[in-house]
Every structure is written in C-alpha cells, then in structure tokens.
N, C-alpha and C positions, 0 to 999 in steps of 0.2 A: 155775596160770593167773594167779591174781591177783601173786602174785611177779614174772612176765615182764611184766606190765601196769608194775608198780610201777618195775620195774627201765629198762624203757623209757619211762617218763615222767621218771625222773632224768638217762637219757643224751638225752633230749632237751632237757631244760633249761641241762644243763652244756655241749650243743654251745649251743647258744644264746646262753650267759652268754660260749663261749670265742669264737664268732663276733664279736660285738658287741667284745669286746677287741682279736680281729685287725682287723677293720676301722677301727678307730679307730689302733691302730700303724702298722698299715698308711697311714695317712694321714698323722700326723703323722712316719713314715719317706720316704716321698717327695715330700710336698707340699713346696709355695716358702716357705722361711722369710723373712720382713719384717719389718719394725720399723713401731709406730705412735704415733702422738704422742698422748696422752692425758691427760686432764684428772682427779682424783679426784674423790670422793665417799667421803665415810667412813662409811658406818650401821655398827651393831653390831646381830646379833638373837640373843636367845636361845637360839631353836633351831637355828639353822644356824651361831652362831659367829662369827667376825669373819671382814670381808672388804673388800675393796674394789669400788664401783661404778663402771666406769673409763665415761666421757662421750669416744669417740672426737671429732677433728676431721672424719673422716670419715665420723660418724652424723648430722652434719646436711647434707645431701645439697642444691644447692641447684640448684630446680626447673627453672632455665635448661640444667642439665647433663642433664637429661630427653630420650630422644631416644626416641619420638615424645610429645610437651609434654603433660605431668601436669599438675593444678591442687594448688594447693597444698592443701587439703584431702581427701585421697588418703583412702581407707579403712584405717584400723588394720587390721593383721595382715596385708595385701598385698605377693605375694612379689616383693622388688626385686634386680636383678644391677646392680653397678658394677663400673666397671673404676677400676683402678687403679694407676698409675703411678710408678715413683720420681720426685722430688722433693727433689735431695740428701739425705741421710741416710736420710728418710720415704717412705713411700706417698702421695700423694695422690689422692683424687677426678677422674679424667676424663673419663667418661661413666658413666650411669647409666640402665636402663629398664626397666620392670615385665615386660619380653619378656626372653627367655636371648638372648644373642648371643655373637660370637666375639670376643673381644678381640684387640688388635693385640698384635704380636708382645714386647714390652716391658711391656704390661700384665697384670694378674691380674685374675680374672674371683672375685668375695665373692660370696654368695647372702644377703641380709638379707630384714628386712621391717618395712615402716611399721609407728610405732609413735608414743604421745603422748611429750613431752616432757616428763623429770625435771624437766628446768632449762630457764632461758631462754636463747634460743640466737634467732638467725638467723628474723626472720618470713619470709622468701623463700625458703624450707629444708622441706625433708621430712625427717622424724625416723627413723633406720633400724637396726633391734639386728639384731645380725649374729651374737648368741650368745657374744659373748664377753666381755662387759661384768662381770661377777663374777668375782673373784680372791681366794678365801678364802687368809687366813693364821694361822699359828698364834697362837691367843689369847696376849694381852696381849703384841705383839710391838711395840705402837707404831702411831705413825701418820707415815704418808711427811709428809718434809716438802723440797720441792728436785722437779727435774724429772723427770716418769713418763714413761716409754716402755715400750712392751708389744712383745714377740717374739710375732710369731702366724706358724704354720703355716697354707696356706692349699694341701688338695689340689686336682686339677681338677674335684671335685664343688663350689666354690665353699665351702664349709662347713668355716669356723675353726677353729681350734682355738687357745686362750690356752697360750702356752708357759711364757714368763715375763715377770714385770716388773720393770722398771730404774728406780732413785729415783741420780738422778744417776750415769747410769753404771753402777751398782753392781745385783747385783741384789737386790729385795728383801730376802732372809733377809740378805746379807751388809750392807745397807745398815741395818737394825735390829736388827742384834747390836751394831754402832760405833755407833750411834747410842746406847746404855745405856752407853758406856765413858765 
C-alpha cells in the first residue's frame, strides 16, 4: 500500500513538473515574437549569478494612456494590460488599463503590474514589471556596452516571456565572446 501511495505521489509531481514545461513551450511556440527597446542595469549577486536588470521604455506607462484615468499613485502590485503597437522597428505603449480588454487588430495585449521605480524615469508615468526585466548570463561574460534590445514572446495570455537580448544587433553571448577579442 505504502509503495502505490509513494509511487503516485512521484507520477504526480513529475506530471506537474512536465506540465508547467509544456505550458511554457507551448507559449513561447505560438506566442507573437517582438522586439523591445531597453535600457541596462548591471547588479551582480552572489547567489543567483550575473544578470541583467533590463528598465523597458514601455515600463513606464504614462497616466494620460490610462483608459478609464488612474492617478498616478496607483497601488503597487495592481494587475495592469497595455497594448501595444509597432512603432518602426519596436513595440510601443498605446493604451493601457487596470481592466482586460481586447486590443485592436495590430496591437498586443502584455499583462504587467505596478510597481516602485529602480530609477528615475517620467513623474507623469506609472511603473509596470511585466516579468521580464531579469536576463541572467554566464558569469564573467562582461558587461554590454552599445545598444540593448530584448526579443520577448508575448502568448494571448498576455504573459512574456524574455527570449533573448541584442547588444548592437548581435546577440548577447555572441556580442561578449567579440567583445574579449
């Protein structure tokens, strides 16, 4: 008895563990791939490793793009949907509101959520982590230097996924291996 107990608390974990993997390929398999324009942050920490803190153009959200009109002292952690637009190359900011709605046919619909500001940015602006602002790399690979852009998969549940990031073009890994020649 105790063996069947045991042995079914393993096949339940490992569907669980295999769940949570499909559902993530599965998004980042059909979700809309975009490009975003982003700012660095360098920290290093001990226990999680080197990484990058990327400061999207489109985390600071600004309160006029609110539809129906937020104050700009919004409560931290409140769940925010933007839409989002090409904009030559980028994505940009078109509408934004604390309500789900449908985007128009050209836009992408992000699920974020207020949040304090790193840095100084925009007082007229709502601060929004959308979950993808961390991009660990392998220790002591360097630190970008030249212009970051972020590839994010973005399913129709709203919720990113960071694919990769570009330091001129280039991505990442391949931009600080040249960068040591």
């Amino acid at each position: 008895m105790k063996l069947k107990f045991f042995i079914l608390v393993l096949a339940l974990q490992g569907a669980w563990l295999l769940g949570i993997v499909a559902v993530q390929e599965h998004a980042l398999a059909t979700g809309k791939v975009i490009m975003l324009e982003t700012r660095p942050v360098d920290p290093n920490d001990p226990l999680r490793g080197d990484y990058l803190v990327l400061n999207y153009k489109i985390s600071d959200v600004p309160v006029n793009l609110f539809s129906p009109p937020v104050k700009q002292d919004a409560s931290m952690g409140d769940v925010v949907y933007v839409a989002l637009e090409p904009r030559g190359e980028f994505y940009e900011v078109a509408k934004a509101s604390t309500n789900r709605f449908d985007p128009s046919a050209d836009q992408i619909l992000l699920k974020g959520k207020s949040s304090w500001r790193r840095w100084k940015s925009s007082t007229n602006a709502i601060h929004i982590e959308y979950g993808i602002e961390n991009f660990y790399v392998a220790e002591d690979t360097g630190h970008p230097h030249g212009k970051l852009t972020a590839q994010v998969v973005v399913p129709s549940s709203g919720h990113a996924s960071l694919k990769e990031v570009f330091v001129n073009g280039k991505t990442y890994a391949a931009a600080m291996k040249n960068s040591g020649d």
